[in-house]
MIRO-481240 format. One record per residue (C-alpha): residue in three letters; x, y, z negated. Coordinates in nm, 4 decimals, decimal comma, always signed. Layout:
{"ALA" {X Y Z}}
...
***
This chain:
{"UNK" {-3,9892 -2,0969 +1,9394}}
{"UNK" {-4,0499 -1,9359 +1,6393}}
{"UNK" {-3,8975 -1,6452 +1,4587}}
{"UNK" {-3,6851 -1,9213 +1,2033}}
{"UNK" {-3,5365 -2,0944 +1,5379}}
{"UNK" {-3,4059 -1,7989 +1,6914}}
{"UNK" {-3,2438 -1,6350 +1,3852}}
{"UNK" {-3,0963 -1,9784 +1,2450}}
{"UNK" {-2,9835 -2,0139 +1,6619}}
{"UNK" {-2,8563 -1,6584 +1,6858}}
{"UNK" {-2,6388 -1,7010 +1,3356}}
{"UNK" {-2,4953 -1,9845 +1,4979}}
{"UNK" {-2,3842 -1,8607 +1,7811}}
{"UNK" {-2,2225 -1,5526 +1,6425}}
{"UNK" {-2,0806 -1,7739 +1,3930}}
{"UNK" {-1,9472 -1,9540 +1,6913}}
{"UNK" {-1,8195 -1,7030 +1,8785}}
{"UNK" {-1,6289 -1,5248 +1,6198}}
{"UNK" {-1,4781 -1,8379 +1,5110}}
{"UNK" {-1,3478 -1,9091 +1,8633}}
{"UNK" {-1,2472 -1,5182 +1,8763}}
{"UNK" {-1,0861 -1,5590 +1,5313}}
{"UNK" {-0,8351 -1,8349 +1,7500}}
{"UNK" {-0,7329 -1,4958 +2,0278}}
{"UNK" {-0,6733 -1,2406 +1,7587}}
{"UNK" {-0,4274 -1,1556 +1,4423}}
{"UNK" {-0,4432 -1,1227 +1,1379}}
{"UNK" {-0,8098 -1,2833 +1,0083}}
{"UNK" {-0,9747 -1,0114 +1,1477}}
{"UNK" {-1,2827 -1,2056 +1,2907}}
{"UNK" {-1,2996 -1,4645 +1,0433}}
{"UNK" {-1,4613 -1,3106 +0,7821}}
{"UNK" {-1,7576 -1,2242 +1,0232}}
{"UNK" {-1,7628 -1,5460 +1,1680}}
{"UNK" {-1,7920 -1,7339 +0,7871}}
{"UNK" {-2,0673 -1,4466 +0,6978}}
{"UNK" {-2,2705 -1,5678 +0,9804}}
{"UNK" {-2,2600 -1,8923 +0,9030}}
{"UNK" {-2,3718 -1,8222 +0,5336}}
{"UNK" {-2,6505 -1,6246 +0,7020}}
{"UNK" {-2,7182 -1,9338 +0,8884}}
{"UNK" {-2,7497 -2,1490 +0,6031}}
{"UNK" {-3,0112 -1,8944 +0,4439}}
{"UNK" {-3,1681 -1,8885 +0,7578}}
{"UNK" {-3,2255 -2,3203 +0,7511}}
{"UNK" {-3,3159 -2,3227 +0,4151}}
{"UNK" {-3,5972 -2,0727 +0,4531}}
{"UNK" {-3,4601 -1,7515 +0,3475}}
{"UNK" {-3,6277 -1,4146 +0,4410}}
{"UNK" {-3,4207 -1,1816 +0,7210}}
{"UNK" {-3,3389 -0,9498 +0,5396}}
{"UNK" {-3,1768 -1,1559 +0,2612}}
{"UNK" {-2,9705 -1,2766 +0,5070}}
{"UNK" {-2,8560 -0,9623 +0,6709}}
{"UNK" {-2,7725 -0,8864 +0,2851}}
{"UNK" {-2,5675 -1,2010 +0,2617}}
{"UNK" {-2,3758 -1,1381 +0,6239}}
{"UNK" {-2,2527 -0,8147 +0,4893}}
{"UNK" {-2,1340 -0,9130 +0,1511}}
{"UNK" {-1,9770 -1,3167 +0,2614}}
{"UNK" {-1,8100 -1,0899 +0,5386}}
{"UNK" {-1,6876 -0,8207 +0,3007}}
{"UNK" {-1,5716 -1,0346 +0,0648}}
{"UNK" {-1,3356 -1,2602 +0,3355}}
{"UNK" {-1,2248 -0,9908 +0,4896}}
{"UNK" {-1,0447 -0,8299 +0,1397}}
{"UNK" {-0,9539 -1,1992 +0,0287}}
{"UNK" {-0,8095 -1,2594 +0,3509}}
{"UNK" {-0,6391 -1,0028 +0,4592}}
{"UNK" {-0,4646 -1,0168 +0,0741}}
{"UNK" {-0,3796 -1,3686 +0,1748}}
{"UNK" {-0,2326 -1,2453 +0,5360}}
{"UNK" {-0,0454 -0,9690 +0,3841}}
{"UNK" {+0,1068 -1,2318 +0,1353}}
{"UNK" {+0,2110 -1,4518 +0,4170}}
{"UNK" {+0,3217 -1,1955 +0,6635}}
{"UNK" {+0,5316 -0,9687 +0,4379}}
{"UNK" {+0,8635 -0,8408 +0,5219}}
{"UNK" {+1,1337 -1,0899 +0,4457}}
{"UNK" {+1,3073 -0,9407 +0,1165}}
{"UNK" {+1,6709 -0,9858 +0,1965}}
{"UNK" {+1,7758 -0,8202 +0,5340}}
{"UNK" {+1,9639 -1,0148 +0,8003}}
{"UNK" {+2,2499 -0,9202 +1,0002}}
{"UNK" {+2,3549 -0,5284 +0,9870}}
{"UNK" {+2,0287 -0,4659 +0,9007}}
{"UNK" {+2,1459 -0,5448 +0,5518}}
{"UNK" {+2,3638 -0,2590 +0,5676}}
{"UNK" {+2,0957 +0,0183 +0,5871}}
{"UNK" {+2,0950 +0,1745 +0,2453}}
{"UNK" {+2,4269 +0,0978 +0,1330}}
{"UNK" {+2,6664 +0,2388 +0,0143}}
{"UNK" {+3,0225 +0,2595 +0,1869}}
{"UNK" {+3,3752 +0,4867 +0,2369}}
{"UNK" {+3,5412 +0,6749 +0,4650}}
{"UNK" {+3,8647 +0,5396 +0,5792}}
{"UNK" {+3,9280 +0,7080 +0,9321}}
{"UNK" {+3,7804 +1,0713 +0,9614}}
{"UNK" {+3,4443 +1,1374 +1,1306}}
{"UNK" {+3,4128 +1,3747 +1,3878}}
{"UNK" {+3,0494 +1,4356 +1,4839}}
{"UNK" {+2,8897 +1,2648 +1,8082}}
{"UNK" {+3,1965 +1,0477 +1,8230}}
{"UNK" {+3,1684 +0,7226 +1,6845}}
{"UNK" {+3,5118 +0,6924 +1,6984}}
{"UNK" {+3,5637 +0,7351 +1,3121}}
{"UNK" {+3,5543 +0,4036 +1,0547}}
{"UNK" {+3,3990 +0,3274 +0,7175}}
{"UNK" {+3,4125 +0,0417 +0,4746}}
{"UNK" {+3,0948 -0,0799 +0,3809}}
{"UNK" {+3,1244 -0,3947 +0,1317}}
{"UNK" {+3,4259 -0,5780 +0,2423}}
{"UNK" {+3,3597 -0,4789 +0,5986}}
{"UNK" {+3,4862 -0,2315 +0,8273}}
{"UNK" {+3,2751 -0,0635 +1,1206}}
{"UNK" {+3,2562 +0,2434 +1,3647}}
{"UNK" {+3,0774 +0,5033 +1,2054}}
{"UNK" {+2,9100 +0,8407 +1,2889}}
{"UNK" {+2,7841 +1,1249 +1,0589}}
{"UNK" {+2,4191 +1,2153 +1,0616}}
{"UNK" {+2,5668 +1,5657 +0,9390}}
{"UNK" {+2,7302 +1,7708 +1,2609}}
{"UNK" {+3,0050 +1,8284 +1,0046}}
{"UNK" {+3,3675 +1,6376 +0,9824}}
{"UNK" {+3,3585 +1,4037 +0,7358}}
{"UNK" {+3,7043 +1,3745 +0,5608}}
{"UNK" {+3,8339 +0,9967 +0,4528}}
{"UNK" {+3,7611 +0,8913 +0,0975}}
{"UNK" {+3,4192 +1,0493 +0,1201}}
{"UNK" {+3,1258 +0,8324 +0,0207}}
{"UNK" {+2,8712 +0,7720 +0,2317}}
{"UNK" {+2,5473 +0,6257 +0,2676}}
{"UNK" {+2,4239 +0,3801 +0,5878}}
{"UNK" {+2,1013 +0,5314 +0,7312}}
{"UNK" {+2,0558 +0,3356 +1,0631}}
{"UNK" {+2,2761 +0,1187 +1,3146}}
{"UNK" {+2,2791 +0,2264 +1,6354}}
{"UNK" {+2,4601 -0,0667 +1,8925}}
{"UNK" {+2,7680 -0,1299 +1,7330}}
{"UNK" {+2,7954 +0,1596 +1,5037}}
{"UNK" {+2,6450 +0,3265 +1,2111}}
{"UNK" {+2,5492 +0,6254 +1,1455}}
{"UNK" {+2,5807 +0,7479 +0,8165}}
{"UNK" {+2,4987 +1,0001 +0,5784}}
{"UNK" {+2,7300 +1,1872 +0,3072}}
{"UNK" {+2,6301 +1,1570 -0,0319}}
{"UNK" {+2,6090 +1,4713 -0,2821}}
***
């Protein structure tokens, strides 16, 4: 075999083997390699010097890999409304039985809603004081005075 065989043979296979790797992984991480060295395969069939198509490898692969992982970040994004009480981290909400720190036995309104609540602050927190939900911990929240 000659030096055109085995390069054109080894593109292929790396081509192949990333593309089958590309199936076990996340996130288009060996896809871009694998379509790189099948554009450095092509160079390689239609006569193209080595070198030219280590060039090509490099730039087909870094090109995929920013295009794709744009795409992949577009499709796996965070969902932009928050489901169940996770929709209640942020909000706002009031005191309406007092909270005694480590407790959890004090309440707040948040929305229309009312929930067990602990302070973040090892403080008492007196009712009608306006407070802010920082996590949810079981059936609780813990929440934060605001200033």
């Amino acid at each position: 075999m000659d030096d055109i065989n085995i390069w054109f043979w080894v593109w292929v296979a790396l081509s192949a083997i990333l593309l089958v790797a590309e199936i076990f992984t996340a996130g288009f991480f060996m896809l871009p390699f694998g379509i790189g060295a099948a554009a450095a395969a092509l160079l390689e069939f239609l006569g193209v010097s080595v070198g030219w198509q280590w060039v090509t490898f490099v730039v087909v692969s870094t090109v995929s890999l920013v295009l794709l992982r744009r795409f992949s970040d577009k499709v796996t994004h965070e969902p932009p409304v928050k489901m169940g009480v996770d929709r209640l981290i942020g909000m706002s909400g009031v005191v309406i039985e007092e909270l005694t720190p480590h407790s959890a036995k004090g309440k707040v309104r948040v929305d229309r809603e009312e929930w067990r609540a602990d302070s973040c602050k090892e403080a008492l927190v007196p009712i009608g004081t306006v407070v802010t939900v920082t996590a949810v911990e079981g059936t609780h929240l813990m929440v934060d005075p605001q200033e």
